[in-house]
TIZADO-642759 format. One line per field, with one value per residue (C-alpha): residue number from 1; z, x, y. Coordinates in Angstrom, 2 decimals. Each point is the difference from the previous one (the first is absolute). Layout:
pos	(NUM, ...)
pz	(Z, ...)
px	(X, ...)
py	(Y, ...)
***
This chain:
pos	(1, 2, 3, 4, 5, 6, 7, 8, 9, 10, 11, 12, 13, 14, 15, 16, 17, 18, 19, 20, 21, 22, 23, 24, 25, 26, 27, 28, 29, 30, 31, 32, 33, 34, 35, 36, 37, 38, 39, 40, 41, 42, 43, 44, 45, 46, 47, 48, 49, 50, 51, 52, 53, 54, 55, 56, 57, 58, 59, 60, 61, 62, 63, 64, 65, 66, 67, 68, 69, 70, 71, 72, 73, 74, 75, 76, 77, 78, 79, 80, 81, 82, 83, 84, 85, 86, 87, 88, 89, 90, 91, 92, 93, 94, 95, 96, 97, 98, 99, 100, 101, 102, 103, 104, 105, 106, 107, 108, 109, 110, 111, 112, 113, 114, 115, 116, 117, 118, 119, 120, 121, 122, 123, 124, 125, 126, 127, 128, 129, 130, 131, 132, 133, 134, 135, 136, 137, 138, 139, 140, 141, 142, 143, 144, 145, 146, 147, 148, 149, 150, 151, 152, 153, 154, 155, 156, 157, 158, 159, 160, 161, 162, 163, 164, 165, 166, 167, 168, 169, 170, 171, 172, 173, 174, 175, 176, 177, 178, 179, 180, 181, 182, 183, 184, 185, 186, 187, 188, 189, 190, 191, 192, 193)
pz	(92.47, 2.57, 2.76, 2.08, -1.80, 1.78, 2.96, -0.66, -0.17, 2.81, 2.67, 0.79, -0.12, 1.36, 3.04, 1.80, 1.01, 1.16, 2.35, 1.08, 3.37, 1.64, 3.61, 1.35, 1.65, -3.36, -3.29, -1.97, 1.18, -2.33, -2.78, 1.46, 0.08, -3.62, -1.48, 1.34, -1.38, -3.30, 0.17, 1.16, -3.23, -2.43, 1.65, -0.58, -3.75, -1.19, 2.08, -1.67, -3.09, -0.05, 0.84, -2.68, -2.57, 0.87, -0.61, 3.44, -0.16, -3.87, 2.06, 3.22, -3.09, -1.65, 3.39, 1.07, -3.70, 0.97, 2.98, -1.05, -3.12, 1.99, 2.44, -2.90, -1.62, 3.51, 0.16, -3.67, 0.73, 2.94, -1.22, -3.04, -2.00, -3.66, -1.34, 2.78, -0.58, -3.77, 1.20, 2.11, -2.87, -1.98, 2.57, 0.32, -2.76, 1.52, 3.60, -2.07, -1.52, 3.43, 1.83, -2.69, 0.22, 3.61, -0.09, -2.85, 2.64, 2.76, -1.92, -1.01, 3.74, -0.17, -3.38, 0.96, 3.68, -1.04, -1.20, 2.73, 2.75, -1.20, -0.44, 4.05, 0.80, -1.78, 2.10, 3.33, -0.67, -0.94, 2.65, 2.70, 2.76, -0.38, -1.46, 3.35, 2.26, 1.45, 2.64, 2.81, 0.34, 2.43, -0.19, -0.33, -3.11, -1.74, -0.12, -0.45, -2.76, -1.49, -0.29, 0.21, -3.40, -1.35, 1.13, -1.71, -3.22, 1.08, 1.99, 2.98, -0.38, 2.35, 3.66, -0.21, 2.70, -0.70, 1.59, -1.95, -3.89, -1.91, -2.06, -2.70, 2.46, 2.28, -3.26, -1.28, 3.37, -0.28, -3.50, 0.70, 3.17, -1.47, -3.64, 2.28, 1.84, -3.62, -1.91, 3.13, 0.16, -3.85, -0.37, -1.83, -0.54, -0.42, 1.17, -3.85, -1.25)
px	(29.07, -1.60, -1.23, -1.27, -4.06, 0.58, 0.41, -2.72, -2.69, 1.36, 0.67, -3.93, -0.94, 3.03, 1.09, -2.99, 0.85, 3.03, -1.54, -3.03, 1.55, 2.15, 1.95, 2.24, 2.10, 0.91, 0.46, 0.16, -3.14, -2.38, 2.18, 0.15, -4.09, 0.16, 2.47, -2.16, -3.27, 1.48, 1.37, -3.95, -1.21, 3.09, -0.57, -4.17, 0.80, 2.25, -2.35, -2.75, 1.83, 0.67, -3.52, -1.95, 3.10, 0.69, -2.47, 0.90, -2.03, 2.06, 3.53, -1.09, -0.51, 3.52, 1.87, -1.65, 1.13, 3.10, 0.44, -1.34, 2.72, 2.57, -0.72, -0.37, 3.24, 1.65, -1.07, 1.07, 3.50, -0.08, -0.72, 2.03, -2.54, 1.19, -3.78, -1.58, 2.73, -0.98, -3.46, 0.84, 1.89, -3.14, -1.75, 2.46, -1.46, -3.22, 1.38, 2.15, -2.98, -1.92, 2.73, 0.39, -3.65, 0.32, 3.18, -2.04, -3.08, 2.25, 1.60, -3.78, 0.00, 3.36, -0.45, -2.42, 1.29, 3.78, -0.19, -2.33, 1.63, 4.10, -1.51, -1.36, 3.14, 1.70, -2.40, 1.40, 3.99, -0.02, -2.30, 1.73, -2.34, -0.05, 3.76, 1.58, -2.44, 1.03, -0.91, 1.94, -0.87, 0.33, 3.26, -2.15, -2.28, 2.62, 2.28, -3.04, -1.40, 3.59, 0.26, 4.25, -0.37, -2.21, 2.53, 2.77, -2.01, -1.50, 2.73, -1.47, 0.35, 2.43, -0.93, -2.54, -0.21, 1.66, -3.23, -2.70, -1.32, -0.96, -2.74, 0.76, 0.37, -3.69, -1.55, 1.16, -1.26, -3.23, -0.95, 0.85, -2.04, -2.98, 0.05, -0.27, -3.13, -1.28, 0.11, -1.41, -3.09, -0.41, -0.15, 3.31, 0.67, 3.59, 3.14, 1.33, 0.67)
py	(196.29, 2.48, -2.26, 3.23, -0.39, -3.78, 2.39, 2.40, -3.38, -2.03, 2.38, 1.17, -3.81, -0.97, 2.08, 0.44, -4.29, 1.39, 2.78, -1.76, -0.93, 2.65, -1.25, 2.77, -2.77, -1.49, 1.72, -2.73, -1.30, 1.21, -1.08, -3.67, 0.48, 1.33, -2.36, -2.90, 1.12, -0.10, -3.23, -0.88, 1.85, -1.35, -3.80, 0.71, 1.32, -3.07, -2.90, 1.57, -0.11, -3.79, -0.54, 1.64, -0.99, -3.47, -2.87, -1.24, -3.85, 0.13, 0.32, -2.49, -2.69, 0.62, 0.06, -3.87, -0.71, 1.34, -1.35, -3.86, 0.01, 1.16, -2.71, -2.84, 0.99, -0.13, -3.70, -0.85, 1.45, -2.13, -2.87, -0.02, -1.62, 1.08, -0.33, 2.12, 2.74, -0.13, 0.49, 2.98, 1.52, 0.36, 1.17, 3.08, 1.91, 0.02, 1.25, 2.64, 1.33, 0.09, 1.59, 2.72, 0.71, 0.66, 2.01, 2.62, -0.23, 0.88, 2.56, 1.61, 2.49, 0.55, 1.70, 2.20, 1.07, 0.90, 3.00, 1.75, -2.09, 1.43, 3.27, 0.06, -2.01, 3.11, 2.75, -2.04, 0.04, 3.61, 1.17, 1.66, -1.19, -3.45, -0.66, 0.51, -2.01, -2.92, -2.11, -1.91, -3.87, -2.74, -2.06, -3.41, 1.49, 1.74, -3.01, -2.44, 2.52, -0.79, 4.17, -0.39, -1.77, 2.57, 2.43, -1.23, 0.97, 2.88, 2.14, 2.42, 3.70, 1.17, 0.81, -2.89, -2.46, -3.59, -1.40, 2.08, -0.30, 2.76, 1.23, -2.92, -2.62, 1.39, -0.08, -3.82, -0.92, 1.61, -0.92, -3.53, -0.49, 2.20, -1.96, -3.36, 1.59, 1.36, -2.97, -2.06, 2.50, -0.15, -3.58, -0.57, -3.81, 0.01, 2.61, -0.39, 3.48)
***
């Protein structure tokens, strides 16, 4: 499949983020910049998403349900009454059905964000300009942002910094902390995704 017409779409929408903040002292700067607006627009796109998608008072409800059946069944098994076990062996059914109706309402954004999310995702590991930025960290935040574990998955490219992340690793921490400031400034009830 020729990916290059991916290339002819994204790059005029897409690389003016990455020049829109040019520091002669840093390179890498305006890719940093760039890389972090997206995250802002991907985070805005998928919070968005699970508003308009997801009946958001519907999922509250199942997660109390949830949460109160999980609770009684803990007390049942403790106490080791046979008849209130029985009990909470009917009631399964019913929390199998609500937790399957949450997983397909959680699963409602996801479906609709993949495919333009993986094909930006795709623009930002083959773009020259932000696939070689990285940035050095603090010792306390890289080890408290538990970034050694993430490296063991994700190697660094050579010539990178033990104490830096890369563009992957800048843009996980972006997303994250801007879909926490979304979904607070949207009104989201829960962080289920």
């Amino acid at each position: 499949m020729d990916l290059s017409i991916l290339n002819t779409i994204l790059n005029p929408i897409l690389n003016p983020l990455i020049h829109l903040v040019h520091d002669p002292n840093n390179p890498f700067f305006g890719s940093i910049i760039g890389v972090f607006i997206i995250a802002l627009c991907v985070s805005f796109v998928i919070t968005l998403a699970n508003k308009l998608l997801v009946d958001q008072d519907r999922l509250a409800f199942i997660q109390k349900e949830m949460k109160g059946f999980q609770g009684d069944m803990m007390k049942a098994q403790k106490s080791g009454d046979p008849k209130a076990m029985a009990e909470m062996q009917k009631k399964q059914s019913e929390f199998m059905t609500l937790q399957k109706e949450m997983m397909l309402n959680s699963f409602k954004p996801m479906i609709v964000t993949f495919v333009p999310i993986i094909i930006v995702f795709y623009w930002m590991a083959q773009n020259p300009a932000i696939n070689h930025i990285y940035l050095n960290m603090p010792h306390i935040p890289f080890y408290v942002l538990l970034v050694p574990i993430f490296h063991t998955f994700y190697h660094q490219s050579a010539g990178v910094p033990f104490f830096a992340i890369e563009w992957l690793g800048w843009y996980i921490l972006c997303s994250f902390a801007l879909s926490l400031i979304w979904r607070k400034l949207l009104g989201l009830k829960s962080a289920a995704l």
